[in-house]
BALORO-891418 format. One record per residue: residue in one letter; x, y, z of N, C-alpha, C in turn. Coordinates in pm, 1 decimal. Atoms other than C-alpha are relative to their C-alpha. Example, Ala and Ser with C-alpha at 12.3 -4.5 7.8 and 13.67 -1.06 7.14 Angstrom:
REM BALORO-891418
  aa        nx        ny        nz       cax       cay       caz        cx        cy        cz
   A      89.0    -119.0       0.0    1230.0    -450.0     780.0      90.0     120.0       0.0
   S     -82.0    -119.0      -6.0    1367.0    -106.0     714.0     -77.0     109.0      73.0
This chain:
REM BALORO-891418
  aa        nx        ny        nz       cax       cay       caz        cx        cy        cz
   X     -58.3     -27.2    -129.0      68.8    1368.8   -2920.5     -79.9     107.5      74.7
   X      87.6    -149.8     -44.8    -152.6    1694.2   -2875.7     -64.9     -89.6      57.6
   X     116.3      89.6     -55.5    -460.7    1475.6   -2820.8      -3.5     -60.5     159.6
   X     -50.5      63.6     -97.6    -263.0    1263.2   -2588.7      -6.6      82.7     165.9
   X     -31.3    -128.0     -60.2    -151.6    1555.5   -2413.4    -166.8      37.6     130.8
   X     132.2     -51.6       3.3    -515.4    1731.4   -2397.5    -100.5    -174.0     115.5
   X      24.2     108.8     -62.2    -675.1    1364.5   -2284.2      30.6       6.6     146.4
   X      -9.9      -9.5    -153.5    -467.2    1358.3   -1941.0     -31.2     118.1      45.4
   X      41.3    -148.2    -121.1    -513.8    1749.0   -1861.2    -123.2     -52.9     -22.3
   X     167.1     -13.4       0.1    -891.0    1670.8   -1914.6     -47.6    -101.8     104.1
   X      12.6     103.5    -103.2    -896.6    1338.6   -1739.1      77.2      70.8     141.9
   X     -61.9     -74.7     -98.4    -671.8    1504.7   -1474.9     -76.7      93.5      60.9
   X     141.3    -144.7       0.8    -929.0    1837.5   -1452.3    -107.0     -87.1      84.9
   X     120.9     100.9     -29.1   -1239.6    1579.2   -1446.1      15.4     -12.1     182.0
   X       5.6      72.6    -140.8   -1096.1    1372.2   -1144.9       1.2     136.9     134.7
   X     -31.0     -94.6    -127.6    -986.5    1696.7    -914.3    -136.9      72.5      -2.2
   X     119.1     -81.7       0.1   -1330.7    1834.9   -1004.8    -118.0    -103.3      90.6
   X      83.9     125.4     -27.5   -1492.6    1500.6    -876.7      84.5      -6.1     146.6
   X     -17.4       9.9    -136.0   -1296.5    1558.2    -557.2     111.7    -148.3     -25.1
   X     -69.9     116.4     -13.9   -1097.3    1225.5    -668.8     154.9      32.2      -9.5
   X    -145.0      17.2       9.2    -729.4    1178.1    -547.0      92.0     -71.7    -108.9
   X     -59.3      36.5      76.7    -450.7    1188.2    -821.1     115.3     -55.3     141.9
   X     -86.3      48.8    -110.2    -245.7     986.1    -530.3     115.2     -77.8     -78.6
   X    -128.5      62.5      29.4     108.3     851.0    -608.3      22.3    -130.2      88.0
   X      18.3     134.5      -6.4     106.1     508.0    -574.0     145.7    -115.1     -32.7
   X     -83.1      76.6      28.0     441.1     239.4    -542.9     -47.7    -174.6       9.9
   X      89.3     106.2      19.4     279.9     -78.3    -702.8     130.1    -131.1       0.8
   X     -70.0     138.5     -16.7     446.2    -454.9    -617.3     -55.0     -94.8     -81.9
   X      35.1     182.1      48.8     444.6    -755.4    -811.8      74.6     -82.1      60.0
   X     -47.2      73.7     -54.5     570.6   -1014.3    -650.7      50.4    -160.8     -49.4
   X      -3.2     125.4     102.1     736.8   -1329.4    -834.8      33.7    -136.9      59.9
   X     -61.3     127.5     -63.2     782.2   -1670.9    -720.6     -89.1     -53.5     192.4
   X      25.5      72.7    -109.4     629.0   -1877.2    -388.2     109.0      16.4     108.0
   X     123.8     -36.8     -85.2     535.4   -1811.4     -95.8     -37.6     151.3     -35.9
   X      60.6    -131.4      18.1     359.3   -1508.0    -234.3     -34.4      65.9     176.7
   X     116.6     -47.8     -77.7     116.9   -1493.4      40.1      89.8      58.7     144.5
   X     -58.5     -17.6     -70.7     385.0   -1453.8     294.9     121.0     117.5     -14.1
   X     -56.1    -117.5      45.7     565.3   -1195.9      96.7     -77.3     115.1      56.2
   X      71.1    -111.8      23.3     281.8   -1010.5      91.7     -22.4      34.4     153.6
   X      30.2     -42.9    -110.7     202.0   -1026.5     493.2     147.4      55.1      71.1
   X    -138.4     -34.9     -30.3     609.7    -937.7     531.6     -36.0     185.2     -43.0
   X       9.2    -133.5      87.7     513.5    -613.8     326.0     -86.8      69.2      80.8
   X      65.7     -55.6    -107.7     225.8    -538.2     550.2      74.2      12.1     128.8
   X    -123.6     -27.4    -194.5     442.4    -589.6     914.7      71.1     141.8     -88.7
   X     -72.1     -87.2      32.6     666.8    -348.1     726.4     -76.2     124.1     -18.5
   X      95.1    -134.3       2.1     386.5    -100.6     608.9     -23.9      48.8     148.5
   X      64.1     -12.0     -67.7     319.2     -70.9     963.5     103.8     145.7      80.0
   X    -132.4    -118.3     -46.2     642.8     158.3    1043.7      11.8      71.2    -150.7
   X     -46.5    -158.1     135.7     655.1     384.0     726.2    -163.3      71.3      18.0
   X     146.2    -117.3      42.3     388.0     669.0     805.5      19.2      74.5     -89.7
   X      -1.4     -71.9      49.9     448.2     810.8     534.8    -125.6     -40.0    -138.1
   X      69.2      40.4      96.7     210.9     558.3     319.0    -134.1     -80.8      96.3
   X     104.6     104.0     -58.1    -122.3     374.3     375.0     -18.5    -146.8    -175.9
   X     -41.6      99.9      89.8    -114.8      12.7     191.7    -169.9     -47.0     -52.1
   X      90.6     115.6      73.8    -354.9    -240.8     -42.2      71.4    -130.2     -49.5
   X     -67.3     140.6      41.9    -348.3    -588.8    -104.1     -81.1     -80.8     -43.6
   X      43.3      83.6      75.0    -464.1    -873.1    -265.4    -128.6     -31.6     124.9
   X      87.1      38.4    -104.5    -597.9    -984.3      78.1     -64.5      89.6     106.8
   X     109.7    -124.6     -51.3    -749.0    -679.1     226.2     -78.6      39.6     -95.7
   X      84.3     -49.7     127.4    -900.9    -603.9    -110.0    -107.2     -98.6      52.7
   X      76.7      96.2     -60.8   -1107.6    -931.1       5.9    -120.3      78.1     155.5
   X      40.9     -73.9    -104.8   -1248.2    -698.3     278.5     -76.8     -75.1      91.6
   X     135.8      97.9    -102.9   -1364.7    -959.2     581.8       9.8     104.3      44.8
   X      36.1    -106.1     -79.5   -1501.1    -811.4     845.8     121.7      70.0     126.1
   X    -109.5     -69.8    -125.2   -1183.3    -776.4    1086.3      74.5     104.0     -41.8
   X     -26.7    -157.5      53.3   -1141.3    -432.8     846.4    -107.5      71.7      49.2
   X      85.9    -118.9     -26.8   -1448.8    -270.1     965.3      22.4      41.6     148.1
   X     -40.6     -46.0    -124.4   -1315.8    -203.3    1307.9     123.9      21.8      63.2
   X    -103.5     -57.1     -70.2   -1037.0     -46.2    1474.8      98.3    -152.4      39.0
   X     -76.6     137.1     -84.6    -979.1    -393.4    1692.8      19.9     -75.9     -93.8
   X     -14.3      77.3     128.2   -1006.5    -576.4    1382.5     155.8      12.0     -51.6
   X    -152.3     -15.3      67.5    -707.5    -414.5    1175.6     111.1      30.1     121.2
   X     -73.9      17.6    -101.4    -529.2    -399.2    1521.8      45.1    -127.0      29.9
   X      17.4     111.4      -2.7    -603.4    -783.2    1517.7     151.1     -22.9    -116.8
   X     -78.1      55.0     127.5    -477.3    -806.2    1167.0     141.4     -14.7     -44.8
   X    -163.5     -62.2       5.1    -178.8    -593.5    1192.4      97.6     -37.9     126.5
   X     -72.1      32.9    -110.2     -62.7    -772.8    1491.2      11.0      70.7     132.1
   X      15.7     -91.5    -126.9    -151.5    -511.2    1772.3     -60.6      21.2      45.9
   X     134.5     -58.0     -72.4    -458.2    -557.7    1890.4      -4.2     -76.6     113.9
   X      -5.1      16.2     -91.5    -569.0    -647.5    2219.7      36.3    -125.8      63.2
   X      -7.9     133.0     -14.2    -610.7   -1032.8    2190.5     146.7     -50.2     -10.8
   X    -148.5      77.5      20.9    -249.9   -1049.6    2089.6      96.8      59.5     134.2
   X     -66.8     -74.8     -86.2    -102.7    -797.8    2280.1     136.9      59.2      -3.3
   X    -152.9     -44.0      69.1     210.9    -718.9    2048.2       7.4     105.1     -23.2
   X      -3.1    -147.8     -19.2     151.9    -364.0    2027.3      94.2      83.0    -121.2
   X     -77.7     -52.7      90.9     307.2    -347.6    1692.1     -68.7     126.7     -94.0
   X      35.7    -143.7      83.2      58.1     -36.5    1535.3    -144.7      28.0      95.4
   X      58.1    -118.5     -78.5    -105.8     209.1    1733.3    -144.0      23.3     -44.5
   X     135.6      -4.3     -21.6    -480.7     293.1    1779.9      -6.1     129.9    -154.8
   X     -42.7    -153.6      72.5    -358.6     644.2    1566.4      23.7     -70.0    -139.0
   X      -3.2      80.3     155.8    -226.8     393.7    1272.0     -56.5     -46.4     -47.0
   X     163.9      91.9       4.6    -531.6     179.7    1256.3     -66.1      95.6     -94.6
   X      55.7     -80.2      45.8    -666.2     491.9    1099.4      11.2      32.1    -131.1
   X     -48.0     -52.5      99.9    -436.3     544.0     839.6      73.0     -91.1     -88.7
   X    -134.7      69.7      52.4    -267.5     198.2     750.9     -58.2     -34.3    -151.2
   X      83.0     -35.8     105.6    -547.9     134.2     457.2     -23.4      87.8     -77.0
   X      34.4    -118.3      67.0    -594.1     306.1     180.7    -138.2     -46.0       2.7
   X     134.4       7.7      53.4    -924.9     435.4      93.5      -8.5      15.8    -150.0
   X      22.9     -27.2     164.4    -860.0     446.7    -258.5     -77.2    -134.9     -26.7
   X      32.8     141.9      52.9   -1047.8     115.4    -299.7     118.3    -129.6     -70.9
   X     -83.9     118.5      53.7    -901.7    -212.5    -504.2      29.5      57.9    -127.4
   X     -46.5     -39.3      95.1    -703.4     -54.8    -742.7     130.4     -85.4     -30.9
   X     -81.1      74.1     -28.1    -467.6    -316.4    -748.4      79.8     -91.8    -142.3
   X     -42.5      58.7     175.9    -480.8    -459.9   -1138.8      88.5     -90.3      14.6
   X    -102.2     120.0      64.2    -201.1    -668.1   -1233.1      80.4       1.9     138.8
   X     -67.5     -20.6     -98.8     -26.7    -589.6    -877.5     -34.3     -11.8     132.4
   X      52.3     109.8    -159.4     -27.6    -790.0    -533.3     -31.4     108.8     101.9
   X     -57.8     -40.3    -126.9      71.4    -540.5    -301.5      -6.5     197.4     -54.2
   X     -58.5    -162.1      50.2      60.2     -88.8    -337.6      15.5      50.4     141.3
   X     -64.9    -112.0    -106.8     216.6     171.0    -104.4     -86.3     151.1     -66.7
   X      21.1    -117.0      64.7      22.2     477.5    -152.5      11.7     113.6      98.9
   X     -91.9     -94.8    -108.9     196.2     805.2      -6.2     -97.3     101.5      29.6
   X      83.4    -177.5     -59.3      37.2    1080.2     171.2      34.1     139.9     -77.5
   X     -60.4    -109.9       5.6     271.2    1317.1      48.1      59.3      -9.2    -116.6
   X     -77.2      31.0      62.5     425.5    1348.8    -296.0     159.6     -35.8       5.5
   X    -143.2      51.8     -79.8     758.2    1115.3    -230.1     124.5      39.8    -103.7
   X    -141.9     -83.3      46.9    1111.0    1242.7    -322.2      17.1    -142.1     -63.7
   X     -18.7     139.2      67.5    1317.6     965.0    -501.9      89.3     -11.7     114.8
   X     -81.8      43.3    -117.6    1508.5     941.2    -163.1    -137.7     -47.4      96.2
   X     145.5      57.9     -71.5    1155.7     847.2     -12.5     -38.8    -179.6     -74.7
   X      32.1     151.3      65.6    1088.8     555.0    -277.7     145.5     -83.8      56.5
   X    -113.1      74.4     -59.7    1461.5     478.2    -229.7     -10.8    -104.3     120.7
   X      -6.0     122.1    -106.2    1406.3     393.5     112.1     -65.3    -118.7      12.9
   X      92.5     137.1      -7.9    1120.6     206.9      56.8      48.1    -135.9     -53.2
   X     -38.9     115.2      44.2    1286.1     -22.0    -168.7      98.5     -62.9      82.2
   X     -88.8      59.2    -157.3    1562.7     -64.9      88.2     -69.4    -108.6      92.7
   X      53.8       8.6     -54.7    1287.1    -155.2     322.3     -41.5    -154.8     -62.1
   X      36.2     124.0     123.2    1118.7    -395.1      58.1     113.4    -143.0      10.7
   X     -72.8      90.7      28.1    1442.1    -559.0      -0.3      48.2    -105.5     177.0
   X     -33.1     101.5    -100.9    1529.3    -655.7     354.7    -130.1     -48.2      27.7
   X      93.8      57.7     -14.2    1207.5    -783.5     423.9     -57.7    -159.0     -89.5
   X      45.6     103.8     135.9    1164.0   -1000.5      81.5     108.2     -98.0       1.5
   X     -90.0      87.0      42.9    1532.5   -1128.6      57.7     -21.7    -131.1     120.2
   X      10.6     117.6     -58.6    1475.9   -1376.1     334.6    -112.0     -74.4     -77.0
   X     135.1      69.7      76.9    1132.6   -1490.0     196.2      43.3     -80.9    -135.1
   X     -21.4      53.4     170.8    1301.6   -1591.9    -174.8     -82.7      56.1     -77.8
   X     102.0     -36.9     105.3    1085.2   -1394.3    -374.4      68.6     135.5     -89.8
   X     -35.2    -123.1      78.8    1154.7   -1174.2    -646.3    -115.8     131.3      -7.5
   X     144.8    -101.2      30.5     957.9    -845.0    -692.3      39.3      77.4    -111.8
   X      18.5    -101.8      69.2     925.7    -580.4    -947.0     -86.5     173.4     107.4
   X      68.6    -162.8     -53.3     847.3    -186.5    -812.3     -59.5      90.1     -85.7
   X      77.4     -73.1      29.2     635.1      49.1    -991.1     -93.6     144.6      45.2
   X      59.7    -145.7    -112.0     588.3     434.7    -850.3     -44.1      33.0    -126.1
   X      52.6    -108.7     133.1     311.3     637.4   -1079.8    -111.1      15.5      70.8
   X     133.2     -68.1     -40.9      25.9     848.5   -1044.2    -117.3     -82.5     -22.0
């Protein structure tokens, strides 16, 4: 258990010495068809919680309508061509994580700016749930460092 112990402070140490974010992360699996429509329900929704920037199966894919502002304005439903004005020039900035595809066994992550209370995840799952229960899909949630 020592070892164990010793292992994460060291790995822990390492990363903050390397400048790399120990970021708190609420990871989705998603069970059952239409995934893919789960997953763009989860994004519309990421687009009103500033409190997180998201990853996904299909932004991990990185076309090019991520390398520009108008692009993920495009993507996220608010860019010029559409004209739905659902996320802001200011959100565009922040709706991506930059943690790369850390995504493993899991469709969909929420990763928070701010270490989140359990009345913060709470809501999210709230959030989650009205969004998903129309769709038919089951999910699983997963908050960890």
């Amino acid at each position: 258990m020592r070892s164990l112990i010793y292992f994460f402070k060291l790995t822990l140490n390492n990363a903050k010495s390397q400048g790399i974010s120990m970021a708190t992360r609420s990871y989705v699996k998603i069970y059952g068809p239409p995934i893919l429509k789960a997953i763009k329900a989860l994004e519309n929704t990421s687009v009103n919680i500033p409190q997180v920037c998201v990853m996904d199966a299909m932004i991990a894919l990185g076309g090019p309508e991520f390398n520009t502002q108008t692009g993920i304005m495009d993507y996220f439903g608010g860019g010029l061509q559409t004209g739905q004005g659902k996320i802001t020039k200011e959100r565009c900035n922040s709706i991506i994580s930059k943690s790369g595809e850390m995504l493993g066994e899991y469709d969909f992550f929420f990763e928070w700016f701010k270490e989140p209370t359990t009345k913060d995840v709470d809501t999210l799952i709230t959030k989650i749930d009205e969004v998903l229960a129309p769709i038919g899909v089951k999910y699983t949630i997963t908050t960890k460092k």
